[in-house]
N, CA, C, O and CB atoms as a CASP TS submission, in Angstrom:
PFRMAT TS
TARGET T0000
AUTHOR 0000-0000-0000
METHOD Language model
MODEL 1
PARENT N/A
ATOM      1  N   UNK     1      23.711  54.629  72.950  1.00  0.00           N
ATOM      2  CA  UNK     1      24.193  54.383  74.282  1.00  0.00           C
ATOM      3  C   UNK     1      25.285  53.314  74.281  1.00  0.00           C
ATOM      4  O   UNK     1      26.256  53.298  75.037  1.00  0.00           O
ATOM      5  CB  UNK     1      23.048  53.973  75.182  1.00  0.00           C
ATOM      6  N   UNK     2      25.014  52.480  73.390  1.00  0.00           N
ATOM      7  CA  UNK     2      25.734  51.333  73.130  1.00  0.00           C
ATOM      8  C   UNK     2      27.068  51.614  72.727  1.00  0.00           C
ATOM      9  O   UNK     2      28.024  50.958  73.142  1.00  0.00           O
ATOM     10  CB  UNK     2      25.110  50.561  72.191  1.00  0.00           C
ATOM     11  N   UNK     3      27.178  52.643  71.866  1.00  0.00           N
ATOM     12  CA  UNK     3      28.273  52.951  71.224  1.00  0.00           C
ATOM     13  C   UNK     3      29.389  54.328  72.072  1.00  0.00           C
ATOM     14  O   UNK     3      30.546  54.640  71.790  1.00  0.00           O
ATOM     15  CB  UNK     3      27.624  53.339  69.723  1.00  0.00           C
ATOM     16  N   UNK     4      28.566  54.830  73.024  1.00  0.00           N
ATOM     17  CA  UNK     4      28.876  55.406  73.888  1.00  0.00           C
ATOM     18  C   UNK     4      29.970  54.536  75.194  1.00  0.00           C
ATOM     19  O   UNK     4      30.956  55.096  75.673  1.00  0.00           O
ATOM     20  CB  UNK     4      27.585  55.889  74.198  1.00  0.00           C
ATOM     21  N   UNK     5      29.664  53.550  75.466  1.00  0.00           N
ATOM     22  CA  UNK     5      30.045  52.683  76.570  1.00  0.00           C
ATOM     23  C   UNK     5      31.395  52.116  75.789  1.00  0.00           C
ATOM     24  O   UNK     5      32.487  52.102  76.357  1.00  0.00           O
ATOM     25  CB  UNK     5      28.771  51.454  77.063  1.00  0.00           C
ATOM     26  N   UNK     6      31.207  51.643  74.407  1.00  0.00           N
ATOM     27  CA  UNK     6      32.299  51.382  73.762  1.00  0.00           C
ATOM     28  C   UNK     6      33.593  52.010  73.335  1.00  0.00           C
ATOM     29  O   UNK     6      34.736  51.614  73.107  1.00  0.00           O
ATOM     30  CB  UNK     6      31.918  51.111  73.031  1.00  0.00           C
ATOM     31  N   UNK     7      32.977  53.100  73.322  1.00  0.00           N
ATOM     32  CA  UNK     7      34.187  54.626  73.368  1.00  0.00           C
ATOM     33  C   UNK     7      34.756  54.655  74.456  1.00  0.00           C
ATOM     34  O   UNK     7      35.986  54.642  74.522  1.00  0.00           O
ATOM     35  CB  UNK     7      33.601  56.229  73.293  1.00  0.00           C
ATOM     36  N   UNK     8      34.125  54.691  75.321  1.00  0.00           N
ATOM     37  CA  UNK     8      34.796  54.571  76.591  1.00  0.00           C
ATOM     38  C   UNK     8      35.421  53.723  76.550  1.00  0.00           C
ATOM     39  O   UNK     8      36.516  53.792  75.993  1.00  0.00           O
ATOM     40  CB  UNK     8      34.209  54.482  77.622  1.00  0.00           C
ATOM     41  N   UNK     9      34.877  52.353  77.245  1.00  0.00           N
ATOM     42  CA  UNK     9      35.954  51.512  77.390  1.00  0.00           C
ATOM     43  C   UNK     9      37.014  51.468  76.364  1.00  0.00           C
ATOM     44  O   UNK     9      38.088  51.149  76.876  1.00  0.00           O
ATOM     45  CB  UNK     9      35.486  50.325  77.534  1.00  0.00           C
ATOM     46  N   UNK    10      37.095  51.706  74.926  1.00  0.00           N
ATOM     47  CA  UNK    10      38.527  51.529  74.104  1.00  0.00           C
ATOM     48  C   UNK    10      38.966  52.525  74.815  1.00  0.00           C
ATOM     49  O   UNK    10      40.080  52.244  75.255  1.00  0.00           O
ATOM     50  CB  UNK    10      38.700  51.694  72.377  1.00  0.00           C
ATOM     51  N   UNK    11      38.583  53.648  75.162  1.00  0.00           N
ATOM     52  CA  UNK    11      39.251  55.235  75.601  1.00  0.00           C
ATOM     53  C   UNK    11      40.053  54.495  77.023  1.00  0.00           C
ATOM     54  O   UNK    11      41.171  54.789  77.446  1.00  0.00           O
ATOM     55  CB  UNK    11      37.692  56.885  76.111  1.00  0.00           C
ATOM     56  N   UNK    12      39.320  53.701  77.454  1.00  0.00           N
ATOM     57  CA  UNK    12      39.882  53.469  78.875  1.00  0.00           C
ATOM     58  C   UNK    12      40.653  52.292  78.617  1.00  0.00           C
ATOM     59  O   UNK    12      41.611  52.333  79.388  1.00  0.00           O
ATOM     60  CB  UNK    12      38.775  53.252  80.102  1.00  0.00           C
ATOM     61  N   UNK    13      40.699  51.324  77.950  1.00  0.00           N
ATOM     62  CA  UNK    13      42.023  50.226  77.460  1.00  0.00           C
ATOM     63  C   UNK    13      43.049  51.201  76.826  1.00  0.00           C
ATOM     64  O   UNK    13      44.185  51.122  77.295  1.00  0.00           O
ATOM     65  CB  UNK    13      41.534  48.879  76.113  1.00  0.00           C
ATOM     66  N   UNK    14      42.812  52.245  75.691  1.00  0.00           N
ATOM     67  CA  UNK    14      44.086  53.181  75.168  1.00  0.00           C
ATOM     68  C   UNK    14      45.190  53.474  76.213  1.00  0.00           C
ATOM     69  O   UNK    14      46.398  53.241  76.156  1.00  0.00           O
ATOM     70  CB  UNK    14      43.554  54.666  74.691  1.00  0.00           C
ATOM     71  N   UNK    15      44.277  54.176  77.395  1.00  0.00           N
ATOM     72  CA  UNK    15      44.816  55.125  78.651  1.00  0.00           C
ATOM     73  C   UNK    15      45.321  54.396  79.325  1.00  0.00           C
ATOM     74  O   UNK    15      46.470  54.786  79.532  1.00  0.00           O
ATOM     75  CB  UNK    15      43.943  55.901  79.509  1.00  0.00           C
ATOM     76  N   UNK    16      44.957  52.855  80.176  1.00  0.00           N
ATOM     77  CA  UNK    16      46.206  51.683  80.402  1.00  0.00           C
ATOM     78  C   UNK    16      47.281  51.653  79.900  1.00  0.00           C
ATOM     79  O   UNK    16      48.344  51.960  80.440  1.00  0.00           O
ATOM     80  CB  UNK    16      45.988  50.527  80.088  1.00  0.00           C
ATOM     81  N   UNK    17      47.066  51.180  78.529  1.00  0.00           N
ATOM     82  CA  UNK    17      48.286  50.924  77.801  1.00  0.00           C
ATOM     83  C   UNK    17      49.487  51.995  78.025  1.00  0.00           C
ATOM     84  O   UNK    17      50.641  51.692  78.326  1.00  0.00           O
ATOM     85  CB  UNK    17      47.910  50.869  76.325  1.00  0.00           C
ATOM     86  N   UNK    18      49.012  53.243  77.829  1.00  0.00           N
ATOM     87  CA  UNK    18      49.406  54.004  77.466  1.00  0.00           C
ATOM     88  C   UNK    18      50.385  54.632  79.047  1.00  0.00           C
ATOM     89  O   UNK    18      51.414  55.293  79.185  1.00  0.00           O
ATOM     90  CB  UNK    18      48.267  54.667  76.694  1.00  0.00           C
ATOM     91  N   UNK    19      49.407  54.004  79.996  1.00  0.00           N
ATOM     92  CA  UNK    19      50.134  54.413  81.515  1.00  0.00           C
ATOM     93  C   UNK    19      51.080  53.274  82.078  1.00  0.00           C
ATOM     94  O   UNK    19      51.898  53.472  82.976  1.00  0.00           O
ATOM     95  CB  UNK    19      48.892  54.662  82.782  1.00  0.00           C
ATOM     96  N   UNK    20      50.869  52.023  81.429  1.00  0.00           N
ATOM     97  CA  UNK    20      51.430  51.380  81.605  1.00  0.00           C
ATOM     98  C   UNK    20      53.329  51.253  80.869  1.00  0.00           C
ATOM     99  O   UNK    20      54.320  50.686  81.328  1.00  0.00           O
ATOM    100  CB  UNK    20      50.434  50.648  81.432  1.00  0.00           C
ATOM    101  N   UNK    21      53.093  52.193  79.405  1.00  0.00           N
ATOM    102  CA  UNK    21      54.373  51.873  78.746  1.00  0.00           C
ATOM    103  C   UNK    21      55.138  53.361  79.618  1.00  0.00           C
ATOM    104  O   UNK    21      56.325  53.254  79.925  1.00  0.00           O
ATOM    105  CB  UNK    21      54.277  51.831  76.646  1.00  0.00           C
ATOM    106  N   UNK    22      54.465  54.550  79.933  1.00  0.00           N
ATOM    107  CA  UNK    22      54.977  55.127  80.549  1.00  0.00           C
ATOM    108  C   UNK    22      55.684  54.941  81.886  1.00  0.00           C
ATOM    109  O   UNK    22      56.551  55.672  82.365  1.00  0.00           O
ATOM    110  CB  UNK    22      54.369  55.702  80.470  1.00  0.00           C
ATOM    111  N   UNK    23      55.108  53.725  82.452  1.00  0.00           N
ATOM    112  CA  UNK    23      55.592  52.980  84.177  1.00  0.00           C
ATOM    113  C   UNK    23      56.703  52.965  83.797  1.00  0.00           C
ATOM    114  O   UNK    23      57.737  53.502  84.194  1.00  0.00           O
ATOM    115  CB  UNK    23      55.086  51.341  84.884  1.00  0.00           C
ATOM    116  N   UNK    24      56.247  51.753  82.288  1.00  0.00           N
ATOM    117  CA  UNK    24      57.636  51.012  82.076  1.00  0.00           C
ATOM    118  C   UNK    24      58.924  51.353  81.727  1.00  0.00           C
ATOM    119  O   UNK    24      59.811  50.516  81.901  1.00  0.00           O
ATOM    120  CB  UNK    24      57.536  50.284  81.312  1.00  0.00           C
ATOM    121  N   UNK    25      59.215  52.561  81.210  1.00  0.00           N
ATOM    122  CA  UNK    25      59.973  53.854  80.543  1.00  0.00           C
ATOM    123  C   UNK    25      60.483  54.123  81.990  1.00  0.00           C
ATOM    124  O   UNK    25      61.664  53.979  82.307  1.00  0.00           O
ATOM    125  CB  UNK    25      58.933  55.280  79.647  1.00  0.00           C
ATOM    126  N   UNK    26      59.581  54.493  82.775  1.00  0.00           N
ATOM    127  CA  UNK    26      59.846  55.821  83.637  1.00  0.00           C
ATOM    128  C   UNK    26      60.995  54.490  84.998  1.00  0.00           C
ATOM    129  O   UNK    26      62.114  54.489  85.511  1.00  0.00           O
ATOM    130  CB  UNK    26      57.654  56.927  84.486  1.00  0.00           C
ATOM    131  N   UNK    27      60.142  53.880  84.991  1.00  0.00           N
ATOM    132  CA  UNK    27      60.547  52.501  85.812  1.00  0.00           C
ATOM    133  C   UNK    27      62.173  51.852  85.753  1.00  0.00           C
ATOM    134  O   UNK    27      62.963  51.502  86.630  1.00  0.00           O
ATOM    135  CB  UNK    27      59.540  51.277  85.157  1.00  0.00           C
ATOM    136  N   UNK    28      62.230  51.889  84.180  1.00  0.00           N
ATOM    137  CA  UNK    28      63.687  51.830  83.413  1.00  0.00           C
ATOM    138  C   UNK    28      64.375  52.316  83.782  1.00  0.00           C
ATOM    139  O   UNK    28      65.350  51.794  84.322  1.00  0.00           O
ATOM    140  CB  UNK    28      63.939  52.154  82.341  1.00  0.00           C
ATOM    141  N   UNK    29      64.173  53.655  83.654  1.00  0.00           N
ATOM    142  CA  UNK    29      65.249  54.905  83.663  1.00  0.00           C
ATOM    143  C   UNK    29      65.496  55.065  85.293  1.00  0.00           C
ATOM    144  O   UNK    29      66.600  55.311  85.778  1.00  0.00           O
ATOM    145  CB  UNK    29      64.540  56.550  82.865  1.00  0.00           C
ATOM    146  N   UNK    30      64.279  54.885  86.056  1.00  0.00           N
ATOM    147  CA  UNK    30      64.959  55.218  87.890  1.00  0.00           C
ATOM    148  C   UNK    30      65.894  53.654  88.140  1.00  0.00           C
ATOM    149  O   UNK    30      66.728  53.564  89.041  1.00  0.00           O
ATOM    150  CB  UNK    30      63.120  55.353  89.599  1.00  0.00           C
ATOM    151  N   UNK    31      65.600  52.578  87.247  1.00  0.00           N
ATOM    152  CA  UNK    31      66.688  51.816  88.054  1.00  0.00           C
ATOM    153  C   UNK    31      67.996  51.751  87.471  1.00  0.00           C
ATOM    154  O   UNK    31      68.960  51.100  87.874  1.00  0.00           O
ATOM    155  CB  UNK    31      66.310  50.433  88.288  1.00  0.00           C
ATOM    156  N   UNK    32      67.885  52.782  86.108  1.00  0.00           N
ATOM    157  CA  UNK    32      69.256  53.090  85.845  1.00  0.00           C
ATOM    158  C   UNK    32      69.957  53.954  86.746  1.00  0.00           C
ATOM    159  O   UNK    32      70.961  53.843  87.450  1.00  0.00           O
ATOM    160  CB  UNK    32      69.363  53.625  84.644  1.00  0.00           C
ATOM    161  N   UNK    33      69.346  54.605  86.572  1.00  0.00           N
ATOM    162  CA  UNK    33      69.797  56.261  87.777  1.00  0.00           C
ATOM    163  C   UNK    33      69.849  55.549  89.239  1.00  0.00           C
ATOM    164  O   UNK    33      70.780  56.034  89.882  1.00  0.00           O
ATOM    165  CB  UNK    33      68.115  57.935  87.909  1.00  0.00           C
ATOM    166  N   UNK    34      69.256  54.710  89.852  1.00  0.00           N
ATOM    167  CA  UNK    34      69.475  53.904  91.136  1.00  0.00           C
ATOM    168  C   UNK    34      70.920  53.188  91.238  1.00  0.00           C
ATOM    169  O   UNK    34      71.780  53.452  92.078  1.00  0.00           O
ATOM    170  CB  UNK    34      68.332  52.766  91.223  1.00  0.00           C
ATOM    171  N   UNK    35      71.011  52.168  90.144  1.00  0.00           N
ATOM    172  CA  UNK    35      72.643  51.769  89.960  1.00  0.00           C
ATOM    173  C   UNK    35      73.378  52.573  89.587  1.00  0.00           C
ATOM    174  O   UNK    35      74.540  52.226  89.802  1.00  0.00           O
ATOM    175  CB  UNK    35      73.000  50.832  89.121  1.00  0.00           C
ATOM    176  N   UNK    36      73.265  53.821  88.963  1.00  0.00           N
ATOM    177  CA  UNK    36      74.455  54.300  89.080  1.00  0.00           C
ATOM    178  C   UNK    36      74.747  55.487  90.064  1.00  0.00           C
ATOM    179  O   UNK    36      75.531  56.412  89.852  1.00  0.00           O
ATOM    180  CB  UNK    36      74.779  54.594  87.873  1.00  0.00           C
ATOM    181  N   UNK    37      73.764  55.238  91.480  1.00  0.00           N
ATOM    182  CA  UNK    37      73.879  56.424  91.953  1.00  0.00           C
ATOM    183  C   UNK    37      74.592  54.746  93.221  1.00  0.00           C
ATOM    184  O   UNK    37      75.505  54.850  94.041  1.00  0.00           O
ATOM    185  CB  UNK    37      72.220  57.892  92.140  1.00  0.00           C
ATOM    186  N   UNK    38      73.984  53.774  92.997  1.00  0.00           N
ATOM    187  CA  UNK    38      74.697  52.528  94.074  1.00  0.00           C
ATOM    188  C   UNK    38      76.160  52.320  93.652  1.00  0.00           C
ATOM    189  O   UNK    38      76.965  52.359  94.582  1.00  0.00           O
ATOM    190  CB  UNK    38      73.874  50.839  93.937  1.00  0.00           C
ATOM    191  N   UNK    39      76.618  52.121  92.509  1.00  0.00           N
ATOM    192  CA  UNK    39      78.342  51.951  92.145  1.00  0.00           C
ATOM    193  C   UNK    39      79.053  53.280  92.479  1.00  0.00           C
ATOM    194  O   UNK    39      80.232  53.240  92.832  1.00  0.00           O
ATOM    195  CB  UNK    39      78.689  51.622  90.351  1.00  0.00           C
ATOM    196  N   UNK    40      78.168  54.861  92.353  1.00  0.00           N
ATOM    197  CA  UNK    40      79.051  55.752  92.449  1.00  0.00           C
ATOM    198  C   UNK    40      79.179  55.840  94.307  1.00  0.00           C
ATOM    199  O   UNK    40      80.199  56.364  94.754  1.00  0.00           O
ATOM    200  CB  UNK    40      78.523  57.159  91.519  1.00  0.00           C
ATOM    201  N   UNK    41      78.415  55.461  95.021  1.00  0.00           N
ATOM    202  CA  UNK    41      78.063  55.288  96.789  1.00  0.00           C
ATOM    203  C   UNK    41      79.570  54.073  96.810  1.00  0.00           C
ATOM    204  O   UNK    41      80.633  54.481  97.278  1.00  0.00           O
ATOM    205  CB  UNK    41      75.799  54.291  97.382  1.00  0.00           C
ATOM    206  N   UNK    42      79.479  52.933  96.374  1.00  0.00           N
ATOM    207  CA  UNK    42      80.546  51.912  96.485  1.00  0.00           C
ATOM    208  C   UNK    42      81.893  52.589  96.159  1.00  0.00           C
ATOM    209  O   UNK    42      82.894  52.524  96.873  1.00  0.00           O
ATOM    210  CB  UNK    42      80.273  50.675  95.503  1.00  0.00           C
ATOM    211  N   UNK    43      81.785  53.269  94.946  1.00  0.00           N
ATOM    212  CA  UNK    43      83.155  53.383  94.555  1.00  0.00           C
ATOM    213  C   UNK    43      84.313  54.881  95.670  1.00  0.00           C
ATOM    214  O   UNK    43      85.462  55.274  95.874  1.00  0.00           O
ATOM    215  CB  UNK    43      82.892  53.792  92.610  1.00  0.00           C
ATOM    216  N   UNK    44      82.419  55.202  96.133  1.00  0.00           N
ATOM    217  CA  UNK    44      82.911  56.342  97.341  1.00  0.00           C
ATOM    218  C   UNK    44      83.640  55.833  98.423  1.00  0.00           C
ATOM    219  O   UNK    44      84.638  56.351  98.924  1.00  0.00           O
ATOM    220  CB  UNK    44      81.719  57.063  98.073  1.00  0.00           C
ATOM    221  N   UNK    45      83.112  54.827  98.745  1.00  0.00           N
ATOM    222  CA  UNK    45      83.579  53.855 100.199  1.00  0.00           C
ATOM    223  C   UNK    45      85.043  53.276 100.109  1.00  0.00           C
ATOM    224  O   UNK    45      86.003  53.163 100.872  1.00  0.00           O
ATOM    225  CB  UNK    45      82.511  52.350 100.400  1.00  0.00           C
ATOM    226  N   UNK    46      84.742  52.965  98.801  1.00  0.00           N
ATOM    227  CA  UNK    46      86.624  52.187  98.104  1.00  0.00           C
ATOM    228  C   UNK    46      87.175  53.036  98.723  1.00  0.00           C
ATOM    229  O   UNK    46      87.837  52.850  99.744  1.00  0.00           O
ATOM    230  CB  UNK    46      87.330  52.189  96.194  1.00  0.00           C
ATOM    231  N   UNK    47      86.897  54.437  97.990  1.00  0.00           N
ATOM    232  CA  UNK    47      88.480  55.542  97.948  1.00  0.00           C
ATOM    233  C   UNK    47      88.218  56.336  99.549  1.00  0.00           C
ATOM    234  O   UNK    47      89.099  57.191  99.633  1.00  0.00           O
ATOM    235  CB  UNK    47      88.470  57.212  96.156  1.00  0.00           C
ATOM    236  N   UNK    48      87.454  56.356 100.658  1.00  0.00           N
ATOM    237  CA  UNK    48      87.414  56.536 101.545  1.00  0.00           C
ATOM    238  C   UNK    48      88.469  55.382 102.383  1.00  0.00           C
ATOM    239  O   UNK    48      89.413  55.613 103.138  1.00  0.00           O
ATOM    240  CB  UNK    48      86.137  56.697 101.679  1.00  0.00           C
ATOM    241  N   UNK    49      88.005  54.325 102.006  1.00  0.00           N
ATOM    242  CA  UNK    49      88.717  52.855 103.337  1.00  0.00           C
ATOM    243  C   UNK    49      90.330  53.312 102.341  1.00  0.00           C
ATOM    244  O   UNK    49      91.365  53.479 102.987  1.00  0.00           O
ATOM    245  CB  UNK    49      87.750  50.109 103.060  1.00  0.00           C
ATOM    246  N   UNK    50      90.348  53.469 100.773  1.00  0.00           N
ATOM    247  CA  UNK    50      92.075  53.319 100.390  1.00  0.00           C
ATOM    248  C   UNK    50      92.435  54.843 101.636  1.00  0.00           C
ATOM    249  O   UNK    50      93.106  54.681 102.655  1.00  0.00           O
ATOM    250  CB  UNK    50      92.631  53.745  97.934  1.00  0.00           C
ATOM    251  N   UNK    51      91.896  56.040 101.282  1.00  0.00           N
ATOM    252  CA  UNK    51      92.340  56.755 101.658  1.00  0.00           C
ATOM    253  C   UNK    51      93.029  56.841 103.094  1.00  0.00           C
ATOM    254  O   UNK    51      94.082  57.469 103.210  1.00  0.00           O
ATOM    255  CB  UNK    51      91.641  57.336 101.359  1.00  0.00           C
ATOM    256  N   UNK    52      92.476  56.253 104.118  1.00  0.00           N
ATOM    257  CA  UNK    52      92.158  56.063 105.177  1.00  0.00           C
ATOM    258  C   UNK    52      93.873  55.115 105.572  1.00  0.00           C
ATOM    259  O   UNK    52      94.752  55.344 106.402  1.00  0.00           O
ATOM    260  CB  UNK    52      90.508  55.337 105.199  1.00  0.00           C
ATOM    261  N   UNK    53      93.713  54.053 104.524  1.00  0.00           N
ATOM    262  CA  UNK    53      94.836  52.889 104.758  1.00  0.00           C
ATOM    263  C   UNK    53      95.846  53.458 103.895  1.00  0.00           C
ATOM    264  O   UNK    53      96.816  52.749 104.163  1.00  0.00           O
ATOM    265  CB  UNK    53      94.419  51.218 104.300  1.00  0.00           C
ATOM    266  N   UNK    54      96.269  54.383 102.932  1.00  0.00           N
ATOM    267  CA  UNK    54      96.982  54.912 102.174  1.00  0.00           C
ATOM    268  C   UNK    54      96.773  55.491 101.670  1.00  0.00           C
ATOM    269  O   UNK    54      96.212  55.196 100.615  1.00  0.00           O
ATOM    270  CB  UNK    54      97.399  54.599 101.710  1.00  0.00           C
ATOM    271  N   UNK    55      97.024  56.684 101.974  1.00  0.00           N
ATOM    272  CA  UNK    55      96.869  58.301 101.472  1.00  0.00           C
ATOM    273  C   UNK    55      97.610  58.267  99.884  1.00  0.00           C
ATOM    274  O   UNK    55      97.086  58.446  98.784  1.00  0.00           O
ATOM    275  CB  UNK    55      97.887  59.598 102.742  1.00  0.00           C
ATOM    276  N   UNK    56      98.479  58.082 100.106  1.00  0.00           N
ATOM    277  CA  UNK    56      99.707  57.928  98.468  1.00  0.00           C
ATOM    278  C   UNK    56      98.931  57.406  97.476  1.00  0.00           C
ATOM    279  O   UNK    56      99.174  57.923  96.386  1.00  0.00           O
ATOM    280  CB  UNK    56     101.233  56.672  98.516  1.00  0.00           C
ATOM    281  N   UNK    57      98.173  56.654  97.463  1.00  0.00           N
ATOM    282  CA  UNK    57      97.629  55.299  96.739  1.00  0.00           C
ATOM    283  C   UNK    57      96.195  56.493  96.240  1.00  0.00           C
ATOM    284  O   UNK    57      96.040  56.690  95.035  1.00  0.00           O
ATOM    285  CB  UNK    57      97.198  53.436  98.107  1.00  0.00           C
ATOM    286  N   UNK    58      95.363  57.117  97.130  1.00  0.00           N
ATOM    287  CA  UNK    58      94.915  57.511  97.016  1.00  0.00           C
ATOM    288  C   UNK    58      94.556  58.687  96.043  1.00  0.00           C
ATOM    289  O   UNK    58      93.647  58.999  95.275  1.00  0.00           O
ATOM    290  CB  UNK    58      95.000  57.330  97.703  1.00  0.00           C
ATOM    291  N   UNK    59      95.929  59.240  96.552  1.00  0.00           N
ATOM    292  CA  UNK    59      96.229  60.421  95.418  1.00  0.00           C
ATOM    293  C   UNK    59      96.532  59.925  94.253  1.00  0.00           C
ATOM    294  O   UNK    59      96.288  60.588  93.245  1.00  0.00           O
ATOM    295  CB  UNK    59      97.364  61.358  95.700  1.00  0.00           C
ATOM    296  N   UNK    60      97.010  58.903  94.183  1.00  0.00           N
ATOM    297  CA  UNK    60      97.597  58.367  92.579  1.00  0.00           C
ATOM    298  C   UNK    60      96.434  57.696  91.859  1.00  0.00           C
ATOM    299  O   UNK    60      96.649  57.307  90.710  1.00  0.00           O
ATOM    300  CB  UNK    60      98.963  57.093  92.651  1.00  0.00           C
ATOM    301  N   UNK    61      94.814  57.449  92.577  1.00  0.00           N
ATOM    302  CA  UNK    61      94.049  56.609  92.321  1.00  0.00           C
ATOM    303  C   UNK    61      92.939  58.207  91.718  1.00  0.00           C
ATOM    304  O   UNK    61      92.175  58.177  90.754  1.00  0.00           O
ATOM    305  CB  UNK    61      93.680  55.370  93.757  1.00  0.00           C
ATOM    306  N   UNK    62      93.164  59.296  92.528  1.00  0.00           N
ATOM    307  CA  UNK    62      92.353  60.240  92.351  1.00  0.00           C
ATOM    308  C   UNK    62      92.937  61.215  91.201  1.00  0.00           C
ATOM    309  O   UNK    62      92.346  62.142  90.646  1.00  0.00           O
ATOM    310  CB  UNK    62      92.109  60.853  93.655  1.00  0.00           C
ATOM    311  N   UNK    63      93.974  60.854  91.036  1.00  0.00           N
ATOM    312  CA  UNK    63      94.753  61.724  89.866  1.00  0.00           C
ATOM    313  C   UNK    63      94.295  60.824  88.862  1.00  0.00           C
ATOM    314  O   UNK    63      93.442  61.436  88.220  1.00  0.00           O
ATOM    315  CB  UNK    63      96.567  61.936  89.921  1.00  0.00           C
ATOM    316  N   UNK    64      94.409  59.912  88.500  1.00  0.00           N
ATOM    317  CA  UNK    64      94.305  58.806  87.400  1.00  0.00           C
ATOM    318  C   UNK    64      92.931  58.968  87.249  1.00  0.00           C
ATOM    319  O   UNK    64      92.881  59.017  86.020  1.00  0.00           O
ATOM    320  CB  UNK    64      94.788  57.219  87.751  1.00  0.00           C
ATOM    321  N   UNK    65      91.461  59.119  87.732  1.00  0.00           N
ATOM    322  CA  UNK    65      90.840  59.470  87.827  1.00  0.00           C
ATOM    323  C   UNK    65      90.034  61.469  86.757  1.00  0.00           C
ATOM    324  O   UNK    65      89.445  61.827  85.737  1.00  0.00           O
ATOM    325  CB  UNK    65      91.252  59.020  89.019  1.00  0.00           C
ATOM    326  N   UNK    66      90.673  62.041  88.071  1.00  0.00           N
ATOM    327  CA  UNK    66      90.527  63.307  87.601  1.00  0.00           C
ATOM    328  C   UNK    66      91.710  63.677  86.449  1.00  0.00           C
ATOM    329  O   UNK    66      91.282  63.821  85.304  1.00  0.00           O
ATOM    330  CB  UNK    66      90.554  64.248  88.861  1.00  0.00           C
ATOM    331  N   UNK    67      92.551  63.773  86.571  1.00  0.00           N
ATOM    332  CA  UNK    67      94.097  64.006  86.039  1.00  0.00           C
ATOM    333  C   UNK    67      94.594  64.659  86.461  1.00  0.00           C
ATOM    334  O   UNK    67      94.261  65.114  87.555  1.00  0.00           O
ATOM    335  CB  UNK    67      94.448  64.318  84.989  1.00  0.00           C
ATOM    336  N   UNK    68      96.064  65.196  85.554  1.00  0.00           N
ATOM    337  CA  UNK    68      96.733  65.773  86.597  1.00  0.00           C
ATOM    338  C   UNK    68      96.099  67.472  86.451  1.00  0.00           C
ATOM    339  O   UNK    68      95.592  67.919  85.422  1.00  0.00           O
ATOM    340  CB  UNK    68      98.538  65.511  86.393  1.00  0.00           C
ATOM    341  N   UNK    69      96.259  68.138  87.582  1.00  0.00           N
ATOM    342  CA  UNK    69      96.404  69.348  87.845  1.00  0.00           C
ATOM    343  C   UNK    69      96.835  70.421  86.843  1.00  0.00           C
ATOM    344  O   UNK    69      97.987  70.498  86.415  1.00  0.00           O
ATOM    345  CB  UNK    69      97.125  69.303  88.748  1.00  0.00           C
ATOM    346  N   UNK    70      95.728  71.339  86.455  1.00  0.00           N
ATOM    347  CA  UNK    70      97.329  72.200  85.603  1.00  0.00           C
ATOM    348  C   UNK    70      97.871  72.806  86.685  1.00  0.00           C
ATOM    349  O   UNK    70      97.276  72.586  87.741  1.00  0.00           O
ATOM    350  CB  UNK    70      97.102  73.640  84.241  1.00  0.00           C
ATOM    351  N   UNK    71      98.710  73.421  86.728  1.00  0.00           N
ATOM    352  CA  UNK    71      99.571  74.257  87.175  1.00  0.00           C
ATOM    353  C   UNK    71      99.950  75.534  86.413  1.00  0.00           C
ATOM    354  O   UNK    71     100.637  75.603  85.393  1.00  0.00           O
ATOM    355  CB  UNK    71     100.559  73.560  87.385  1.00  0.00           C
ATOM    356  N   UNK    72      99.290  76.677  87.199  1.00  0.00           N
ATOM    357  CA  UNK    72      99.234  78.159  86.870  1.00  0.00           C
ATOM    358  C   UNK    72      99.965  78.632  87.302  1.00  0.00           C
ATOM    359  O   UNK    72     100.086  79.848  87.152  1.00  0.00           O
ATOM    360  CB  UNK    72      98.343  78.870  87.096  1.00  0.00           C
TER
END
């Protein structure tokens, strides 16, 4: 019985650990994917307010960006 309760509990300290390095992984990776979903939201707003105050600037900011166009 004794040795029964002990299985367990290591079984149940393993399964912590084990949910815990997964938090920590999983935890990582959404606040990567969070900042770069917050700089790509900012960098939206930039080229909205340039666009808005200078269209020209815009296009030369969105070409430099994407590149140029082919032309077919």
């Amino acid at each position: 019985m004794v040795r029964s309760v002990v299985g367990f509990a290591g079984f149940a300290v393993i399964f912590l650990l084990g949910l815990k390095l997964v938090g920590f992984l999983l935890g990582g990776l959404l606040s990567i994917v969070g900042s770069l979903l917050w700089f790509a939201f900012l960098g939206w707003i930039f080229y909205i307010i340039l666009r808005v105050l200078s269209p020209s600037t815009a296009d030369r900011v969105r070409e430099a960006v994407r590149g140029k166009p082919s032309e077919a």
